[in-house]
N, CA, C and O atoms as a GROMACS GRO file, in nm:
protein
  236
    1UNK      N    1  13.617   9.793  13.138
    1UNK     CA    2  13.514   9.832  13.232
    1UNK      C    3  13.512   9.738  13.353
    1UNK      O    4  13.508   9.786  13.466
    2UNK      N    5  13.516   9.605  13.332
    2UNK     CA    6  13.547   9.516  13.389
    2UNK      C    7  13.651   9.557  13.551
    2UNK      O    8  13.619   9.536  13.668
    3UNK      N    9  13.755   9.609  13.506
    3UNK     CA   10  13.870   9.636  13.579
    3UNK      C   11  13.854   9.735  13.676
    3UNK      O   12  13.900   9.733  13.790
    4UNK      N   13  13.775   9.839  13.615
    4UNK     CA   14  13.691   9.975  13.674
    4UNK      C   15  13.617   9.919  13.808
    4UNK      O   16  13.642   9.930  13.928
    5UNK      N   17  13.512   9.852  13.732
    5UNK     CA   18  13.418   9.773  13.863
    5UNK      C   19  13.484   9.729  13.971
    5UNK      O   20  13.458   9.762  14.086
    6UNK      N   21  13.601   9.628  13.922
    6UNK     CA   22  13.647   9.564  14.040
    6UNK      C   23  13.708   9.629  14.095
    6UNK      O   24  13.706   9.586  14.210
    7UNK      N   25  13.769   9.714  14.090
    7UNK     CA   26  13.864   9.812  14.176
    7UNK      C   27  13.745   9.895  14.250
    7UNK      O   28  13.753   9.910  14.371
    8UNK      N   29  13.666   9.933  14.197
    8UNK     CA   30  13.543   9.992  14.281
    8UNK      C   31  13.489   9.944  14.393
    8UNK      O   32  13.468  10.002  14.500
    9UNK      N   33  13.465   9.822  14.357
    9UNK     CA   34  13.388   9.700  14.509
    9UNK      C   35  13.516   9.695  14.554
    9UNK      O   36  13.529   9.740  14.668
   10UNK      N   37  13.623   9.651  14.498
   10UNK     CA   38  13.771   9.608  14.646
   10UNK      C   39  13.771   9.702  14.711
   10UNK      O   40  13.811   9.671  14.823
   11UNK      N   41  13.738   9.856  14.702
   11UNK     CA   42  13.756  10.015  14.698
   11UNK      C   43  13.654   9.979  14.856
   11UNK      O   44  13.697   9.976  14.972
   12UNK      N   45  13.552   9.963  14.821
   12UNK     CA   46  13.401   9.969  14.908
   12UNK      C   47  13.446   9.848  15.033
   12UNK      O   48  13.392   9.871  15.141
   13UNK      N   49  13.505   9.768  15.032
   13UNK     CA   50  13.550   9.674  15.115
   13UNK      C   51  13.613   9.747  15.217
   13UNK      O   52  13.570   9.737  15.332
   14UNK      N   53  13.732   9.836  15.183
   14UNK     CA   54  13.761   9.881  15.291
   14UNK      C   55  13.710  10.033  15.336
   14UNK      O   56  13.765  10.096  15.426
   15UNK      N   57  13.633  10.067  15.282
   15UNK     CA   58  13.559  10.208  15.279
   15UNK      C   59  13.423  10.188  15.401
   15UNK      O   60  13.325  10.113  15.397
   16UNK      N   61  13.466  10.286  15.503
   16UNK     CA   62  13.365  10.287  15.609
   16UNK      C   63  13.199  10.398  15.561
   16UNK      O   64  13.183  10.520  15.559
   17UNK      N   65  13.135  10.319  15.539
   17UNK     CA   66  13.069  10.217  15.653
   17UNK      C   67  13.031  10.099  15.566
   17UNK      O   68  12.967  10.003  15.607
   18UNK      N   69  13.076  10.113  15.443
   18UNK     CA   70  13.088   9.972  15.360
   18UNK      C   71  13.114   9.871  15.354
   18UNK      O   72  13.063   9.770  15.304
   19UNK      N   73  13.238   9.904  15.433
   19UNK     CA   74  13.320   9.760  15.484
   19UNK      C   75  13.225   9.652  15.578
   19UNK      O   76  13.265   9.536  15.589
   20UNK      N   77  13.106   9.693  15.640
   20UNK     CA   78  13.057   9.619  15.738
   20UNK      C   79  12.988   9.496  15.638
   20UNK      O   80  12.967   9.381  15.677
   21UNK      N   81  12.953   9.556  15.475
   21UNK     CA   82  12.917   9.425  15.362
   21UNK      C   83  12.984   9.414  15.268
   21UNK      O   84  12.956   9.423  15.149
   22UNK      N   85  13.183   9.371  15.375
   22UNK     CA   86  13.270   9.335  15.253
   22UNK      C   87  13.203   9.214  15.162
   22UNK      O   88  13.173   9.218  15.043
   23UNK      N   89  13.191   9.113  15.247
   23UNK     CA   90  13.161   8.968  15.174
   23UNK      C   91  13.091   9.018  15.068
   23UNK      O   92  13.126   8.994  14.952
   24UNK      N   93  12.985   9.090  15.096
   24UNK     CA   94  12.887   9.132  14.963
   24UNK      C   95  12.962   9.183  14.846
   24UNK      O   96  12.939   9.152  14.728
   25UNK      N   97  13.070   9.279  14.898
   25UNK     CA   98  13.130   9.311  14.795
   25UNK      C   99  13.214   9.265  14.723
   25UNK      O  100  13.208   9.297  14.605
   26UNK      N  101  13.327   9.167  14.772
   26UNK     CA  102  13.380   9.056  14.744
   26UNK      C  103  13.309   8.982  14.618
   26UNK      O  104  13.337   9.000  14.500
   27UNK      N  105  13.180   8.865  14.689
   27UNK     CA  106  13.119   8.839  14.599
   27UNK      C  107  13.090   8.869  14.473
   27UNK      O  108  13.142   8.823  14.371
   28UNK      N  109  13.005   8.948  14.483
   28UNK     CA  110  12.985   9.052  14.332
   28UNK      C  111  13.137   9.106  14.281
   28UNK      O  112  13.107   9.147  14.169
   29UNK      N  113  13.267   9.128  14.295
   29UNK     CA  114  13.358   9.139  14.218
   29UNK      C  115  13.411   9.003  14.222
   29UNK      O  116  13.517   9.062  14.242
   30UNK      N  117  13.430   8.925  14.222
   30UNK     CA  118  13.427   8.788  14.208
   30UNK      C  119  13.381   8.718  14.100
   30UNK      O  120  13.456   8.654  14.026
   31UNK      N  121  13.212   8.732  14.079
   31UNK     CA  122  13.119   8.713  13.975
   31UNK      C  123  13.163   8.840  13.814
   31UNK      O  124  13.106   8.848  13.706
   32UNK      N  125  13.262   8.904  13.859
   32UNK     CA  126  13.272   8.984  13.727
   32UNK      C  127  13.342   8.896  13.624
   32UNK      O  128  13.328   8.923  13.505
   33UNK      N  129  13.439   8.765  13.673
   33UNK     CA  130  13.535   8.742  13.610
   33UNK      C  131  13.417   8.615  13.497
   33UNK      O  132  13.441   8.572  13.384
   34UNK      N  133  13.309   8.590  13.578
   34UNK     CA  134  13.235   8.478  13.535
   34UNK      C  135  13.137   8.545  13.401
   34UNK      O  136  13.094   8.486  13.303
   35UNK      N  137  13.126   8.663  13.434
   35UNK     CA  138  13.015   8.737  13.311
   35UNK      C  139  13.070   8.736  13.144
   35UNK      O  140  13.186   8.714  13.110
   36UNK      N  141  12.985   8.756  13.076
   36UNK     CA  142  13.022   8.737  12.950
   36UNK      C  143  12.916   8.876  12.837
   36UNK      O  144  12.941   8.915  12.723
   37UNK      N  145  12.807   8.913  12.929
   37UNK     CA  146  12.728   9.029  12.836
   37UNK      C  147  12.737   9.145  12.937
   37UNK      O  148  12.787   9.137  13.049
   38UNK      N  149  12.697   9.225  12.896
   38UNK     CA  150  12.660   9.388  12.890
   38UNK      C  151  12.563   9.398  13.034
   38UNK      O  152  12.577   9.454  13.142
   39UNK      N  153  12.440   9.299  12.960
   39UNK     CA  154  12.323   9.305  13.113
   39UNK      C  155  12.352   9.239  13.240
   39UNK      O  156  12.295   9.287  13.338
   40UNK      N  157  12.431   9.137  13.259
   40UNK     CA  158  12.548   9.013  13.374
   40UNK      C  159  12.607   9.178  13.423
   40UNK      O  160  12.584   9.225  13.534
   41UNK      N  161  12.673   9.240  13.330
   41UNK     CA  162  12.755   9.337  13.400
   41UNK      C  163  12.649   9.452  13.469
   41UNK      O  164  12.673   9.491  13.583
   42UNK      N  165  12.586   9.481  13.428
   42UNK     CA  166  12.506   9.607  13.462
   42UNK      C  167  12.417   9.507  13.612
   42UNK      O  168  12.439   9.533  13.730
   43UNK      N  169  12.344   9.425  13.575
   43UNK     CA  170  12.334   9.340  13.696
   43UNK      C  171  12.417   9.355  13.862
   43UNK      O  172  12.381   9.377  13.978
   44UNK      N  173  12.553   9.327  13.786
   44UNK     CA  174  12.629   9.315  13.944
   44UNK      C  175  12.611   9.479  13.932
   44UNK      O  176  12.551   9.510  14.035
   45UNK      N  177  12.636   9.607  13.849
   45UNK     CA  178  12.659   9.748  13.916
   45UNK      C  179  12.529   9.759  13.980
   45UNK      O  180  12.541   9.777  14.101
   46UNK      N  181  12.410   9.753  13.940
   46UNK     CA  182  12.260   9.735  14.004
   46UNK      C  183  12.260   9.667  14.133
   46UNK      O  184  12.201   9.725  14.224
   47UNK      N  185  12.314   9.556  14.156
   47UNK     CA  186  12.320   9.523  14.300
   47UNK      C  187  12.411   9.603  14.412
   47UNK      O  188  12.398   9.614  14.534
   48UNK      N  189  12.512   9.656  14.316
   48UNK     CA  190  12.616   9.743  14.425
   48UNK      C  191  12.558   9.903  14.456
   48UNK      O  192  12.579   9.987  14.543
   49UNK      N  193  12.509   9.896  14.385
   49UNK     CA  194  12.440  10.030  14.389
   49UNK      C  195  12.325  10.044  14.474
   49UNK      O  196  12.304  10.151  14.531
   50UNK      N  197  12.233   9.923  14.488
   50UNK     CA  198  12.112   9.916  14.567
   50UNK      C  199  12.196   9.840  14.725
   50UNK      O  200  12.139   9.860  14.833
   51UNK      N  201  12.281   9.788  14.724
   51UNK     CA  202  12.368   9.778  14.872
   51UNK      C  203  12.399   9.888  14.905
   51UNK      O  204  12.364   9.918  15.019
   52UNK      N  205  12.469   9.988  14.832
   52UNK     CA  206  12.537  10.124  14.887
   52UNK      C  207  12.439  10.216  14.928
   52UNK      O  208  12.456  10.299  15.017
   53UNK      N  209  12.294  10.196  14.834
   53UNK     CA  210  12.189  10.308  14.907
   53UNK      C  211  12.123  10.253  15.058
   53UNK      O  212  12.099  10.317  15.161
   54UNK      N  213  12.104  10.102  15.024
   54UNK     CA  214  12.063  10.050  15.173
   54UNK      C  215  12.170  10.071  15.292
   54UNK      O  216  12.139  10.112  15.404
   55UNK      N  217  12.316  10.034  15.245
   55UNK     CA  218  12.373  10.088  15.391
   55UNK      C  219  12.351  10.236  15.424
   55UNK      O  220  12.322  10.278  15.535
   56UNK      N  221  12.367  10.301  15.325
   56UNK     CA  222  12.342  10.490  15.353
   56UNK      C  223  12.247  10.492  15.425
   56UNK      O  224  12.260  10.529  15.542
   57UNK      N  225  12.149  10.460  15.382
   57UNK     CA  226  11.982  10.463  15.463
   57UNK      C  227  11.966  10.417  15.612
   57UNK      O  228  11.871  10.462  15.677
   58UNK      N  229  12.078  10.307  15.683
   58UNK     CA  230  12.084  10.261  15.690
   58UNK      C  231  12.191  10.361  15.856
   58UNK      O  232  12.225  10.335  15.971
   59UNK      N  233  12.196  10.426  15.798
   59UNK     CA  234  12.365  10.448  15.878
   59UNK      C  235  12.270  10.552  16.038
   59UNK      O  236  12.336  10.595  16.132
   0.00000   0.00000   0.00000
């Protein structure tokens, strides 16, 4: 699942109009390698998910 995620955020990095919060996304796939439970993981998808609705909103 792990692998899923990260390919998802590297995905959103270069994906317009996403790309404008690579660092953000970066970050948070970054922090996947550091997690160790279930809720750490659901955590970072919860933050990527509430970035992707704010840029939408946003656009």
């Amino acid at each position: 699942m792990k692998i899923y995620i990260s390919k998802v955020l590297i995905k959103l990095t270069t994906t317009t109009p996403f790309s404008i919060q690579a660092d953000y996304f970066i970050e948070l796939e970054s922090k996947l390698y550091e997690i160790s439970t279930t809720d750490e993981l659901m955590g970072i998808v919860d933050k990527s998910l509430n970035k992707i609705i704010e840029i939408k909103n946003n656009k």
